[in-house]
PAZAPA-4460 file (N, C-alpha, C; in steps of 0.05 Angstrom, whole numbers, plus 32768, in hexadecimal, padded with zeros to 4 digits):
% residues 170
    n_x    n_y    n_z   ca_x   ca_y   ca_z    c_x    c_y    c_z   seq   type   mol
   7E2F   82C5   8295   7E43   82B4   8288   7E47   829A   8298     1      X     A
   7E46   829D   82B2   7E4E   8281   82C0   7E30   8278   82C5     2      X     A
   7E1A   827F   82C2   7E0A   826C   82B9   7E02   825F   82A5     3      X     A
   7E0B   826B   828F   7E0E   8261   8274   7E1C   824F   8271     4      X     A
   7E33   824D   827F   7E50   823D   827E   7E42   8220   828F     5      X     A
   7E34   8226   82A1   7E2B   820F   82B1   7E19   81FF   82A9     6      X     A
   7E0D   8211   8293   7DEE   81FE   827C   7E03   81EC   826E     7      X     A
   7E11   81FB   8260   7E23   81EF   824E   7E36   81D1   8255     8      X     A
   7E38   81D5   826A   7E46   81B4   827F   7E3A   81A3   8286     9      X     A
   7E17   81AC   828A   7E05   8199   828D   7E00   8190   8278    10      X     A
   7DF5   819E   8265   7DEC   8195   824A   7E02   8184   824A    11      X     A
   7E1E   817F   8246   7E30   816F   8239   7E32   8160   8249    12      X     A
   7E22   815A   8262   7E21   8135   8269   7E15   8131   8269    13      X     A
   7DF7   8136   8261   7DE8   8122   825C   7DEC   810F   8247    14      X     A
   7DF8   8114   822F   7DF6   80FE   8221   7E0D   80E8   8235    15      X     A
   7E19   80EE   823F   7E28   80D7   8251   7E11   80C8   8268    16      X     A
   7E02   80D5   8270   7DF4   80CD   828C   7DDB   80BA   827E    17      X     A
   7DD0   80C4   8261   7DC0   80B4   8252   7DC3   80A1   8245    18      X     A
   7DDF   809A   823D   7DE8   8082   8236   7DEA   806E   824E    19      X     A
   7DEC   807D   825A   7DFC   8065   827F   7DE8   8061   8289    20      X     A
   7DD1   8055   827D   7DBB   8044   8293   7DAA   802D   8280    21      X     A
   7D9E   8028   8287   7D8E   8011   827F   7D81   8017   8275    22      X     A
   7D67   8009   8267   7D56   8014   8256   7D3F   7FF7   825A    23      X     A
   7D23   8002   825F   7D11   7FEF   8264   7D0D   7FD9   824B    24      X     A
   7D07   7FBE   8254   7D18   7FA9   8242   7D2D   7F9C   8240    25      X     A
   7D3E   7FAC   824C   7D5E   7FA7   8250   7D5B   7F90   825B    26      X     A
   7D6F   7F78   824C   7D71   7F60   8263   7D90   7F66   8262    27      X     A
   7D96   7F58   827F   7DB4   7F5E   828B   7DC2   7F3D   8297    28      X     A
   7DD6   7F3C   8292   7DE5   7F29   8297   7DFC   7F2E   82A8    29      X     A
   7DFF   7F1C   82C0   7E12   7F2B   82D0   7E2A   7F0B   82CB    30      X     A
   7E3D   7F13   82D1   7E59   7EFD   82DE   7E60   7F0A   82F7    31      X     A
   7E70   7EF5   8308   7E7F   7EF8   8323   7E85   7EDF   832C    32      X     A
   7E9C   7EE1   833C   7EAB   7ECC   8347   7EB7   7ED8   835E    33      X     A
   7ECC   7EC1   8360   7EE7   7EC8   8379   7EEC   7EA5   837C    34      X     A
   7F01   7EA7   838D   7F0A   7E99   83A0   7F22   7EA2   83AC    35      X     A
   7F2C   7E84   83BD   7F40   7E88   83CD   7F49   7E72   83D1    36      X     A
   7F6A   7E6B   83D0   7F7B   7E50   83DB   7F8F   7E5A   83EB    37      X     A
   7F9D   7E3A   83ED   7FAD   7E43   8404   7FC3   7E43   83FC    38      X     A
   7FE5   7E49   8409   7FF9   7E53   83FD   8008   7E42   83E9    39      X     A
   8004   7E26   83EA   8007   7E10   83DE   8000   7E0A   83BF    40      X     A
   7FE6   7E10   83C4   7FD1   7E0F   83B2   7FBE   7DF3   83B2    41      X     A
   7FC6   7DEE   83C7   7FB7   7DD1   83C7   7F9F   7DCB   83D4    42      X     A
   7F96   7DDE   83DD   7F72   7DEB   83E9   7F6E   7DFD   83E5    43      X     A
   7F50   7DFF   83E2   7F47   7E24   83DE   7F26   7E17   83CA    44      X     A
   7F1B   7E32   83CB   7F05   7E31   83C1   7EFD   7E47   83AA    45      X     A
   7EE9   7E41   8398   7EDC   7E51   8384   7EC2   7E53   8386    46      X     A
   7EB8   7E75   837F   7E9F   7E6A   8373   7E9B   7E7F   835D    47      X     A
   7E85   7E7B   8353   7E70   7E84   8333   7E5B   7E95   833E    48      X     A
   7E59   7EA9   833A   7E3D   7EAB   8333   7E34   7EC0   8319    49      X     A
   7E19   7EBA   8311   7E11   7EC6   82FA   7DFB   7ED4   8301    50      X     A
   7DE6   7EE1   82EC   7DCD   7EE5   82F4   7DC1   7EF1   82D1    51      X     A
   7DA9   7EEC   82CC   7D9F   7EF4   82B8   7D88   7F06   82C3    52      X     A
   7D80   7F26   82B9   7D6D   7F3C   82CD   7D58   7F3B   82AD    53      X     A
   7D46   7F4B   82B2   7D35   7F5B   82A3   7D30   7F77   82AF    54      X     A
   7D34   7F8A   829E   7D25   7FA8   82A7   7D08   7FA6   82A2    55      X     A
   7CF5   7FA9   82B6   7CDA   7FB7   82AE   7CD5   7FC8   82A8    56      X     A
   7CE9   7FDD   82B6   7CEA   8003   82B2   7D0B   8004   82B3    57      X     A
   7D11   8012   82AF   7D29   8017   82AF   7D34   801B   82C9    58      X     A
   7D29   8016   82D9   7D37   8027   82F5   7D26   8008   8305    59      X     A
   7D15   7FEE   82F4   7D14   7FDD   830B   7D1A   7FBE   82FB    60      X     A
   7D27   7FB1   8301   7D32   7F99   82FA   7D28   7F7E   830A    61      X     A
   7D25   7F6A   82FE   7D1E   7F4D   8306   7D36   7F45   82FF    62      X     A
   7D41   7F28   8310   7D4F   7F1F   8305   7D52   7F05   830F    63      X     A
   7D61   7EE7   8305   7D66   7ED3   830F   7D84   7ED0   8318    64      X     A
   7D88   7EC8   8328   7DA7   7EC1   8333   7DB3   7EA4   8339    65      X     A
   7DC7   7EA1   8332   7DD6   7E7C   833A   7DF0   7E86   8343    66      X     A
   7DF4   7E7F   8358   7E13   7E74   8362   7E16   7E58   836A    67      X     A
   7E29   7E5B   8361   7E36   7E38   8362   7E58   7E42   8379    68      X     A
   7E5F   7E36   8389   7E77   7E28   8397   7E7B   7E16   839E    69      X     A
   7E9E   7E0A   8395   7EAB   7DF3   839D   7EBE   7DFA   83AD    70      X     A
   7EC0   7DEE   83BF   7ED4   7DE5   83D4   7EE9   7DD1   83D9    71      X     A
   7EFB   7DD2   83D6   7F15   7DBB   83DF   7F27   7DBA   83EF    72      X     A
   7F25   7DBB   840C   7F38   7DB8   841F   7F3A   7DA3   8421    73      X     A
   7F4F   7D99   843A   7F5D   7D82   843F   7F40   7D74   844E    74      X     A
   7F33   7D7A   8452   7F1A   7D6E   845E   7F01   7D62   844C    75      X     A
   7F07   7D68   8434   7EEB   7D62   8411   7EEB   7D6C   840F    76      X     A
   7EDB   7D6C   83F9   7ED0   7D7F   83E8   7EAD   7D88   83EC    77      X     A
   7EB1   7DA4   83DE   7E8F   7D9D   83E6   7E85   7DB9   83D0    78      X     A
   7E69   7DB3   83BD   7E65   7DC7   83B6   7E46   7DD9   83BB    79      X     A
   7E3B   7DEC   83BD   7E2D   7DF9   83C4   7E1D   7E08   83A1    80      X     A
   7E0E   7E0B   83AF   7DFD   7E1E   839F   7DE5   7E37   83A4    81      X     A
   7DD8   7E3C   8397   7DC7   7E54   83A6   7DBA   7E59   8386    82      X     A
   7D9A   7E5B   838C   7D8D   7E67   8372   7D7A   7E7E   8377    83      X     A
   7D77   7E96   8375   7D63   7EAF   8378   7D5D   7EB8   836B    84      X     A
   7D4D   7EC5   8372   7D37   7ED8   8362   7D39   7EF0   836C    85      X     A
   7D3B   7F03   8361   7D42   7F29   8365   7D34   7F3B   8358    86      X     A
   7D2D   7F50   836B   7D22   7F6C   8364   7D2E   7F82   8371    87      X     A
   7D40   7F8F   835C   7D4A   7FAA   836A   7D44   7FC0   8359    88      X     A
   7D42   7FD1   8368   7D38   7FEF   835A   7D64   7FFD   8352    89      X     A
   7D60   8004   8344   7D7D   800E   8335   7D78   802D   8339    90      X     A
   7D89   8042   8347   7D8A   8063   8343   7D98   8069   8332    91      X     A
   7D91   807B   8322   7DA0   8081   830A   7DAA   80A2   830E    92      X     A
   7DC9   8090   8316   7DDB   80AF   8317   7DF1   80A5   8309    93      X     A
   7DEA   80A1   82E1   7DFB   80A4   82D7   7E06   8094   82D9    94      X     A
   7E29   808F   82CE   7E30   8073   82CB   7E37   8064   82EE    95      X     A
   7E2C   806F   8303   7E2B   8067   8312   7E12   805E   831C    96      X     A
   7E06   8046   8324   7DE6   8039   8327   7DE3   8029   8342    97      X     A
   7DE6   8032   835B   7DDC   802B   836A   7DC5   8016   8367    98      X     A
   7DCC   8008   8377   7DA7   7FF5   8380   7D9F   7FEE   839A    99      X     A
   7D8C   7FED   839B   7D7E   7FE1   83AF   7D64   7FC6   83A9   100      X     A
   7D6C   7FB1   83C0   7D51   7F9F   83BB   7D56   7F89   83CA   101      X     A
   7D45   7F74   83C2   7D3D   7F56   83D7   7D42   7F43   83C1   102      X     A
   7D4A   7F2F   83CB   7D44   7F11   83BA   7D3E   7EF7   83CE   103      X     A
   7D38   7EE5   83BA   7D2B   7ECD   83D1   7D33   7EB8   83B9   104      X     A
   7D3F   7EA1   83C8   7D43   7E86   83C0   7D4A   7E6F   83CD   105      X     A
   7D58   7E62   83CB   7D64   7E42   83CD   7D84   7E44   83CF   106      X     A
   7D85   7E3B   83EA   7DAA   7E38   83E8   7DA4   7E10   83FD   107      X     A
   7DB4   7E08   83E3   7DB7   7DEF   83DE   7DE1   7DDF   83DF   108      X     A
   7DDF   7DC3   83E7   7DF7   7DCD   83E2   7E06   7DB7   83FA   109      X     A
   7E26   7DA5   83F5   7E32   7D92   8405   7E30   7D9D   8425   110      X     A
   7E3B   7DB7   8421   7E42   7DC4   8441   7E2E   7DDB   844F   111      X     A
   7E14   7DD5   8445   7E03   7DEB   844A   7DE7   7DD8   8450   112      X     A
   7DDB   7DEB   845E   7DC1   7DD7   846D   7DA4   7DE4   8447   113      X     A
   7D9D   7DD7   8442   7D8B   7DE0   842B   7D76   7DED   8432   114      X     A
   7D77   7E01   842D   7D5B   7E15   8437   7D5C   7E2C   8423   115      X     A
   7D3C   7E3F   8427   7D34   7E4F   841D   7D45   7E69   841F   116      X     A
   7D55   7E88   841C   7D55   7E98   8423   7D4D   7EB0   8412   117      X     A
   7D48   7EC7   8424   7D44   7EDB   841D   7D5A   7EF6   842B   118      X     A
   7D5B   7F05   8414   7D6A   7F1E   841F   7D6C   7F3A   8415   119      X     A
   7D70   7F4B   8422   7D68   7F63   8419   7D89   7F68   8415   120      X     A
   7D8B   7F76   83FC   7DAA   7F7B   83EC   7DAB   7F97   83E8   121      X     A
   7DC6   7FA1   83E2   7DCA   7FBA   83CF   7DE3   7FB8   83C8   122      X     A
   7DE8   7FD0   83B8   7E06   7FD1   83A0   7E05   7FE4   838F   123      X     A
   7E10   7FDD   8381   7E20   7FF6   836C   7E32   7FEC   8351   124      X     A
   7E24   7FF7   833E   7E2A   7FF5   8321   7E35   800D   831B   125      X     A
   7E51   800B   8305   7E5A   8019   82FC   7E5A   8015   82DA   126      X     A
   7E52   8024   82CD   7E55   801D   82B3   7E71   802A   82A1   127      X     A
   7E85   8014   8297   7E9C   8015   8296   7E98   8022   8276   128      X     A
   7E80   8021   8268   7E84   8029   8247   7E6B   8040   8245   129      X     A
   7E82   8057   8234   7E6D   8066   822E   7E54   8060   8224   130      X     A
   7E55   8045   8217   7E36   8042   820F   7E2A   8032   8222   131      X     A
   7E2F   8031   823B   7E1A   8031   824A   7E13   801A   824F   132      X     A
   7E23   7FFD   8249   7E16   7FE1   823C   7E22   7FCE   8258   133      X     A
   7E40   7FDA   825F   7E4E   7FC3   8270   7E57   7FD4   8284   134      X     A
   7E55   7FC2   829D   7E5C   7FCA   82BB   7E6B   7FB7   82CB   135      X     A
   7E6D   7FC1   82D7   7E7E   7FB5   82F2   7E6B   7FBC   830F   136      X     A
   7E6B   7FA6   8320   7E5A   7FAE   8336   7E69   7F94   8348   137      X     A
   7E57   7FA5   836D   7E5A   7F98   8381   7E44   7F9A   838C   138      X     A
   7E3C   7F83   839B   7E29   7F89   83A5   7E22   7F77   83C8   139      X     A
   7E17   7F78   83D8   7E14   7F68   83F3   7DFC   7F68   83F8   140      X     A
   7DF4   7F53   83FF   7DD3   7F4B   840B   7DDC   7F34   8428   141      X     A
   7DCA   7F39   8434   7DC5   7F24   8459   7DAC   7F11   844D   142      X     A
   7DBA   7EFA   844A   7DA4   7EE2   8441   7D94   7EDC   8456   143      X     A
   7D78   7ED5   845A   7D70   7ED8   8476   7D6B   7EB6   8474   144      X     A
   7D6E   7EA3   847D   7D73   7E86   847F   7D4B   7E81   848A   145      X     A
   7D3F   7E6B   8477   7D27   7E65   8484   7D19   7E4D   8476   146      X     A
   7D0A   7E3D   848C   7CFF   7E1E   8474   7CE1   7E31   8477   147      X     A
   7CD4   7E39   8484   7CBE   7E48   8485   7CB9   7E63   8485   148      X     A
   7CA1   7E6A   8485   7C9E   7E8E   848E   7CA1   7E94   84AD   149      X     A
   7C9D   7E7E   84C0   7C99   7E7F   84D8   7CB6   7E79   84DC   150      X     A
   7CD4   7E6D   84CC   7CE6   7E6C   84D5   7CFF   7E80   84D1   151      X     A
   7CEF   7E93   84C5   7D10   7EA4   84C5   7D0B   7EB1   84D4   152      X     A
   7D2A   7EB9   84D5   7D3B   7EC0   84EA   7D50   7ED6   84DE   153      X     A
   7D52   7EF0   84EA   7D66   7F00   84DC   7D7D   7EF6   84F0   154      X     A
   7D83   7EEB   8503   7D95   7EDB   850B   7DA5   7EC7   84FA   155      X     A
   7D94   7EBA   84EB   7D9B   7EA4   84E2   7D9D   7EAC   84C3   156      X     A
   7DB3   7EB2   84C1   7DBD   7EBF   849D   7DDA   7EBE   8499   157      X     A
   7DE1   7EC8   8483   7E02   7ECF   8475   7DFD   7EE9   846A   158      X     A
   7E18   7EF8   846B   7E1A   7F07   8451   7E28   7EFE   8440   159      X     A
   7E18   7F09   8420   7E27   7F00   840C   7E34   7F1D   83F8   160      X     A
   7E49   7F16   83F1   7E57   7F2E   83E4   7E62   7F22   83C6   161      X     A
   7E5A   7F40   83B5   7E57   7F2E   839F   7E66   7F3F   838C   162      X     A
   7E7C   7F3F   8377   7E88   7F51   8364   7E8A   7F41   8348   163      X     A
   7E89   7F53   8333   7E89   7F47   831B   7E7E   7F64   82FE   164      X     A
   7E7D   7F53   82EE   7E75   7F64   82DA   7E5A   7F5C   82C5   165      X     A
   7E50   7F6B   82BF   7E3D   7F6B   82B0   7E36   7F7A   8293   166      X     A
   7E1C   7F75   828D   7E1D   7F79   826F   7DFE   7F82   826D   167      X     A
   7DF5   7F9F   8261   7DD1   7F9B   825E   7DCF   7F99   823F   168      X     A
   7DBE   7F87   8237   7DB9   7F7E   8218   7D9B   7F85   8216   169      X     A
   7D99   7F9E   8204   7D81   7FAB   81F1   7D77   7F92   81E7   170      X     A
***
């Protein structure tokens, strides 16, 4: 009986665990932001970022990324940017999706020296709808700062932390 009872609980999530992932083809669209001012409101900063992915398999994704920030303290203004390129492999445990992966690009920008970086990232997607379509995620990568192959430096980096929501479109 209680292994019958236990087929019976499995069987009835898979249709939940099959809806909650991607599907090869899937392109995905992410949003995220933040900022912060000061108690006034008369300094503080924003930023944007987006990203457009492709699934190749369902469990591996390409994708392009843009962040944009502006800055306005009592000192200027200044705004920044950053453009990459991403490959993370996604685990599929259901409406919860782990990742792992690297990206490499261009951080450009008033208060930033313009160079190449690269960084190895991970995070976590949650899919907020039974059908499986829209998430919420966070994620952190160590940008590794470099004008060459002979100049990076895991010394010489940021972390970046990243929250927002997303969308995969069949």
């Amino acid at each position: 009986m209680r292994n019958a009872l236990a087929a019976m609980l499995a069987l009835a999530f898979i249709p939940a665990v099959a809806l909650a992932q991607p599907k090869a083809e899937d392109v995905e669209i992410t949003l995220g932001g933040g900022g912060i001012n000061n108690k006034d409101f008369d300094a503080g900063s924003f930023n944007i970022n987006g990203s457009v992915g492709y699934f190749i398999t369902k469990n591996f994704e390409i994708s392009l990324r843009q962040s944009v920030s502006y800055a306005d303290f009592n000192d200027g203004t200044a705004w920044n940017g950053s453009t990459r390129l991403a490959a993370d492999f996604q685990f599929d445990l259901g409406r919860f999706q782990p990742f792992i992966g690297a990206n490499i690009g261009y951080i450009y920008g008033d208060s930033v020296n313009d160079t190449w970086a690269a960084a190895p990232e991970a995070g976590i997607k949650y899919y907020v709808t039974e059908a499986g379509r829209t998430f919420i995620f966070a994620m952190a990568e160590y940008q590794i700062f470099f004008r060459d192959a002979e100049d990076a430096d895991f010394d010489d980096g940021q972390f970046v932390y990243t929250v927002g929501i997303g969308f995969n479109l069949p």
